[in-house]
C-alpha positions as CSV (number, residue, x, y, z in Angstrom):
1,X,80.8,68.7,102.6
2,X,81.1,67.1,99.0
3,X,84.3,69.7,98.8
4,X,86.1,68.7,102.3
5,X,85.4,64.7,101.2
6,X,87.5,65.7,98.1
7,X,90.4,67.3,99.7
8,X,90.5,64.5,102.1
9,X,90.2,61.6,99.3
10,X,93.1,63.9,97.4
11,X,95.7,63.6,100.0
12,X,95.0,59.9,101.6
13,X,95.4,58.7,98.0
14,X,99.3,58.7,98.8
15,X,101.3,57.0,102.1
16,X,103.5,59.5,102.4
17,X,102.4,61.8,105.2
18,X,105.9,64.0,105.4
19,X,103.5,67.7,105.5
20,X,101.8,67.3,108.1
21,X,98.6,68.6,107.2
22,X,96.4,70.8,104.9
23,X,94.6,74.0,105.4
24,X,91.2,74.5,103.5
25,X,90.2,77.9,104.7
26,X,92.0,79.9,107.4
27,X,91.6,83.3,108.5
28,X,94.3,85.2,110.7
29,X,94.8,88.4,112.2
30,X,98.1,89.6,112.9
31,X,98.8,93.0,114.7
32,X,102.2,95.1,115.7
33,X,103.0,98.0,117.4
34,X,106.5,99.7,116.6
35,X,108.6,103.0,117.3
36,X,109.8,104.9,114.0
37,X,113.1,105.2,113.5
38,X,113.9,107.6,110.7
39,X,117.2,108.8,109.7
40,X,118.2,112.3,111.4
41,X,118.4,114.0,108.0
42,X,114.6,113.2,106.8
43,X,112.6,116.1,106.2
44,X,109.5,114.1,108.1
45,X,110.6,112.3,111.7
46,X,108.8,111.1,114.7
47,X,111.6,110.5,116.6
48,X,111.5,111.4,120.3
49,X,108.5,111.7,119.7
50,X,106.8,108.5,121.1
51,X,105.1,108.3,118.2
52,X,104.2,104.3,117.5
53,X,102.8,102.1,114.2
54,X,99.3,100.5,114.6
55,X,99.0,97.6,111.8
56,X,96.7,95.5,111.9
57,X,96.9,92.7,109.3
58,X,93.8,90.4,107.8
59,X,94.0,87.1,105.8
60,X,91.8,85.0,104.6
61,X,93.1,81.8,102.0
62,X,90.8,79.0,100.4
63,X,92.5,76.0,98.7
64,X,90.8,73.3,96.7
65,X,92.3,70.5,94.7
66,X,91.3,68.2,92.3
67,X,93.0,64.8,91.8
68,X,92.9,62.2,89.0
69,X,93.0,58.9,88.1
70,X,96.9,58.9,87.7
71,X,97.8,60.5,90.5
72,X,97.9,64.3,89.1
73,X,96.0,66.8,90.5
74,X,94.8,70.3,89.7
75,X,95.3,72.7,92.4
76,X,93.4,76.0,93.5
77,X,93.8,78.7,96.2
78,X,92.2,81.9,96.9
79,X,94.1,84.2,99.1
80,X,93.2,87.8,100.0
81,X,94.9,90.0,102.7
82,X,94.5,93.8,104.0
83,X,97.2,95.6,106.0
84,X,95.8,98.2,108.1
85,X,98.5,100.8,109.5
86,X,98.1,103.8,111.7
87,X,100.3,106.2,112.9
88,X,99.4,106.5,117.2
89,X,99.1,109.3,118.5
90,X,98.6,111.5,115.2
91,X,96.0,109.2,113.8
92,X,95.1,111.5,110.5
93,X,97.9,109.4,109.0
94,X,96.1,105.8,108.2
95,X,96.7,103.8,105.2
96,X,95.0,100.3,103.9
97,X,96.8,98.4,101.4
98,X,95.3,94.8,100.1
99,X,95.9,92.1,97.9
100,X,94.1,89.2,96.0
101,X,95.8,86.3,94.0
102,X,94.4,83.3,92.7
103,X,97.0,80.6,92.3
104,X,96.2,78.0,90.1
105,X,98.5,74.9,88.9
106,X,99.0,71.3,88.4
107,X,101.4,68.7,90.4
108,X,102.4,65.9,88.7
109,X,103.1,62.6,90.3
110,X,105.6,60.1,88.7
111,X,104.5,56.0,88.9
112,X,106.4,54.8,91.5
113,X,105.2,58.4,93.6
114,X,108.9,59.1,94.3
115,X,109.1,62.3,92.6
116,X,106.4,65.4,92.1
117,X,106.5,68.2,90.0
118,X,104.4,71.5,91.4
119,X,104.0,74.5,88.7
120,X,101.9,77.2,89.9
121,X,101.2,80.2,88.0
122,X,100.3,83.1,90.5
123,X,97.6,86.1,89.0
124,X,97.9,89.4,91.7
125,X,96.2,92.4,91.9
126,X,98.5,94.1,95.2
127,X,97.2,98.0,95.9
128,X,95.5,100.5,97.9
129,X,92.8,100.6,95.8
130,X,92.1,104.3,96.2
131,X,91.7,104.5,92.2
132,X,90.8,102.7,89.6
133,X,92.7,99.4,88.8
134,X,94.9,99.6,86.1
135,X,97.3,97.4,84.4
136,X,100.4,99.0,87.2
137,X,98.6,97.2,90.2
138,X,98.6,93.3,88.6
139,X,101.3,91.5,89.3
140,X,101.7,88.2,88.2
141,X,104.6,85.3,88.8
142,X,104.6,81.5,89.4
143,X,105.9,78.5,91.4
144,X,108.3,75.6,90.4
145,X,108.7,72.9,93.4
146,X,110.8,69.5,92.8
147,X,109.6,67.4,95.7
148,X,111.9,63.8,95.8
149,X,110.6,61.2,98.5
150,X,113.4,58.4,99.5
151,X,110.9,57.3,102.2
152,X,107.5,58.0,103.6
153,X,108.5,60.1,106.2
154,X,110.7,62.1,104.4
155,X,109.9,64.6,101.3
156,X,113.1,66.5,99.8
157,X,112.0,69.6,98.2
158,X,114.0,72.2,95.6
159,X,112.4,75.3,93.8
160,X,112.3,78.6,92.7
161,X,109.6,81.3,93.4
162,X,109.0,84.2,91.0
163,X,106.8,87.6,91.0
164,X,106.9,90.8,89.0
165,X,106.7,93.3,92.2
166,X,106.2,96.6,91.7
167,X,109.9,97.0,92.1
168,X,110.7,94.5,89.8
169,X,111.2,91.2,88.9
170,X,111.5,89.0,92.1
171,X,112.9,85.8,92.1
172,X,113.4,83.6,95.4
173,X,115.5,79.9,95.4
174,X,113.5,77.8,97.8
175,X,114.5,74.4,99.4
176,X,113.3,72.4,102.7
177,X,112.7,69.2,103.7
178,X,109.2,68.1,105.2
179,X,110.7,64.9,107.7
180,X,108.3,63.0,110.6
181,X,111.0,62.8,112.8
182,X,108.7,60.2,114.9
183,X,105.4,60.0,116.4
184,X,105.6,63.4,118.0
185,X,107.9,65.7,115.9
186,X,107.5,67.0,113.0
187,X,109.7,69.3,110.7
188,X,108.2,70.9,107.4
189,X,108.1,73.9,104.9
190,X,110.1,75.7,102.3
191,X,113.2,78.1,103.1
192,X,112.8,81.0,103.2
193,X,109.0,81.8,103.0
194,X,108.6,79.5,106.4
195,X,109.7,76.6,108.0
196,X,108.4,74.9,111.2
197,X,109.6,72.4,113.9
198,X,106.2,71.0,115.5
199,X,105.8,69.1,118.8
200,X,102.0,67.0,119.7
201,X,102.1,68.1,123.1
202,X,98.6,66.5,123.6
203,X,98.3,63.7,121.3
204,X,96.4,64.2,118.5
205,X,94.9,68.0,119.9
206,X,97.5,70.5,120.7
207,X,100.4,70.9,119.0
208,X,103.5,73.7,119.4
209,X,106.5,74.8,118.2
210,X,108.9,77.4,116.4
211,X,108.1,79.3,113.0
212,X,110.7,80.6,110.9
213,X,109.1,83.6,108.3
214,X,110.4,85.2,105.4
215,X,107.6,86.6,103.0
216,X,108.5,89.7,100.5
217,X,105.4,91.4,98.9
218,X,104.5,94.5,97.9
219,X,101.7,97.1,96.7
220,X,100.9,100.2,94.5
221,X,99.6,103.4,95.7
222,X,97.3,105.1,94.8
223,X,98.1,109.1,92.2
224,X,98.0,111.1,95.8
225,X,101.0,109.0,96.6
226,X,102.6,109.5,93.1
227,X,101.9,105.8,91.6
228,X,104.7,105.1,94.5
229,X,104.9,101.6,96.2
230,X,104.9,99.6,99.8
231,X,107.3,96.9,99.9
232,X,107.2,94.7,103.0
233,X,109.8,92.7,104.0
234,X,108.1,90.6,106.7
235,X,110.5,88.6,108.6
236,X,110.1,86.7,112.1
237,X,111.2,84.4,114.6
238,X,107.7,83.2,116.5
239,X,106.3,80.5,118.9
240,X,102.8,78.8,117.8
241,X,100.3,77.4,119.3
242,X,97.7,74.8,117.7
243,X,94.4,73.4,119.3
244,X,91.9,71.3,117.6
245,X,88.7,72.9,119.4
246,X,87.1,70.2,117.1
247,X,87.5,67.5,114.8
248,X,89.3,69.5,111.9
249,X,88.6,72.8,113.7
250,X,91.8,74.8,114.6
251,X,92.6,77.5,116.9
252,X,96.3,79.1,116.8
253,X,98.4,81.9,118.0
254,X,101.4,82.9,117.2
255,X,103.8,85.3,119.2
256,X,107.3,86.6,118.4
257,X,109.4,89.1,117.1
258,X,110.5,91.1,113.7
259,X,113.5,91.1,112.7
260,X,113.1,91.9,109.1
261,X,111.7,95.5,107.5
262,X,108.5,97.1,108.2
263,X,106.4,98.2,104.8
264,X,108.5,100.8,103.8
265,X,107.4,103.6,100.7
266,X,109.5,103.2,97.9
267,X,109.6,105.6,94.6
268,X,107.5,103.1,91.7
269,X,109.7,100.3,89.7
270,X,112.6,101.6,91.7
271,X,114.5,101.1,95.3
272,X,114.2,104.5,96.0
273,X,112.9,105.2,99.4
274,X,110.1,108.0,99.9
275,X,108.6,107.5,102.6
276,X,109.0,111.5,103.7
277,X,105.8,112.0,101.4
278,X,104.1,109.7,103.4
279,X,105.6,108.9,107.1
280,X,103.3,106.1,108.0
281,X,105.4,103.6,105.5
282,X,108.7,104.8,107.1
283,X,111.7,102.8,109.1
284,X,111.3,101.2,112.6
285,X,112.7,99.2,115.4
286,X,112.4,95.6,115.9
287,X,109.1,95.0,117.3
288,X,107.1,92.3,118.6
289,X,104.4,90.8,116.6
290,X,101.4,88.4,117.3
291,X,98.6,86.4,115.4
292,X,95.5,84.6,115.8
293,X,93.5,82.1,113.8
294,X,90.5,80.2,112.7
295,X,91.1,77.1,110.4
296,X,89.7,73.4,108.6
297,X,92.5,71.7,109.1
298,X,92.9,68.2,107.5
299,X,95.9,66.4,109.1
300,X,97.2,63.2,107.4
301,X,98.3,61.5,110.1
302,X,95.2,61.9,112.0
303,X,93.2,60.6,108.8
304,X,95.5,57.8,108.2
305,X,94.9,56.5,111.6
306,X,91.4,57.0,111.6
307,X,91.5,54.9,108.5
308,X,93.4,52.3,110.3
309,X,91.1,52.1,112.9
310,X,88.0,51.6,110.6
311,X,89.6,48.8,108.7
């Protein structure tokens, strides 16, 4: 409890309310079914052959932060994920590939709280963890966010995202803008990783929308795969559904479609693809994809008012 009262305290201790809200643990599970769709010349195919990809996709993130007397705050997360994929109807071919990262930073507020500064330095251990880990499955990269704020319902943000992937250094511009358009609208997030338009259908309890996803990650396999990689270029276009089932107790779903790559095997530090040593990690179709979800959700707006309403 003393942990939620902090998190709360942290981000009422501003009025601007432009993000809408604060996860401090989630868990989702995400699941796809697709159809290969391998080149004509590769020496392993399964087309024509109905074969489809089962993945099934765990992840569970923690954040915490810590705020000070001038405004600053230290800032912790804990996220972990594991990608579960199976090839249907042959299912000797299975795979598990997971990750754990422990982002930790500072953001720094200016006096009159129109400008912030987020630097986040990102630790990553990303493999199948078949053998040993060695130095080849940590990863490590970092987070630099400008966030300007002409007025309370608006928060202007400019960046750049970097991680050294197991194909190489990784570097992603990021920009958005976080804008309560009015009581029941709400825009917010950071292009390209994901950006959402939100509606309050029900005031104050359900809440929907469109989710715009573009997340790049990858992981090293294991020596039966030749030290090779996964990279997975998840991209989607998806519909979401929120529902407080309680005060600060969420429910969601998401449903929608890829139209980015599968995880795809690559040859290690390069863009080599190999996924005929291992077909499971190979080209597919567009497919549909869906998520569910627990989380402790802390939105401002509904603290502010509750606030209100108290004074």
């Amino acid at each position: 409890m003393k942990a939620i009262i902090i998190v709360i305290t942290f981000f009422l201790g501003t009025t601007v309310f432009a993000q809408p809200f604060a996860d401090i643990l989630t868990f989702s599970y995400q699941t796809f079914n697709g159809a290969y769709n391998f080149p004509t010349d590769s020496t392993f195919s399964y087309n024509g052959k109905n074969a489809q990809n089962k993945t099934d996709n765990y992840v569970l993130n923690f954040f915490l932060p810590k705020e000070f007397k001038n405004g600053n705050a230290f800032l912790l997360r804990l996220n972990t994920e594991s990608i579960n994929s199976t090839i249907s109807p042959d299912t000797s071919y299975s795979s598990r590939l997971s990750a754990i990262s422990l982002p930790v930073g500072m953001k720094l507020v200016t006096k009159n709280k129109k400008w912030e500064t987020i630097l986040i330095g990102i630790p990553k251990i990303a493999s199948d963890f078949s053998d040993a880990i060695d130095s080849y499955d940590i990863q490590y990269g970092g987070i630099f966010l400008q966030h300007w704020i002409p007025k309370p319902n608006i928060k202007v943000k400019a960046g750049l995202y970097y991680n050294r992937e197991a194909f190489g250094n990784f570097y992603v511009p990021l920009v958005g803008v976080d804008w309560k358009v009015n009581k029941r609208i709400y825009m917010y997030g950071i292009i390209p990783t994901s950006y959402k338009i939100e509606f309050n259908i029900l005031k104050n309890k359900l809440y929907t929308g469109l989710n715009l996803k573009y997340y790049t990650r990858s992981f090293r396999l294991s020596k039966k795969n030749n030290y090779d990689y996964v990279r997975y270029d998840e991209a989607q276009v998806k519909l979401f559904i929120d529902y407080f089932v309680a005060p600060k107790v969420l429910v969601f779903a998401e449903a929608g479609y890829s139209i980015g790559k599968n995880p795809w095997q690559y040859k290690y530090n390069t863009d080599e693809p190999r996924y005929s040593n291992n077909p499971i990690y190979g080209p597919m179709n567009p497919y549909p994809i869906f998520n569910f979800g627990l989380a402790y959700r802390v939105r401002f707006d509904l603290e502010k008012s509750e606030q209100l309403q108290q004074q």
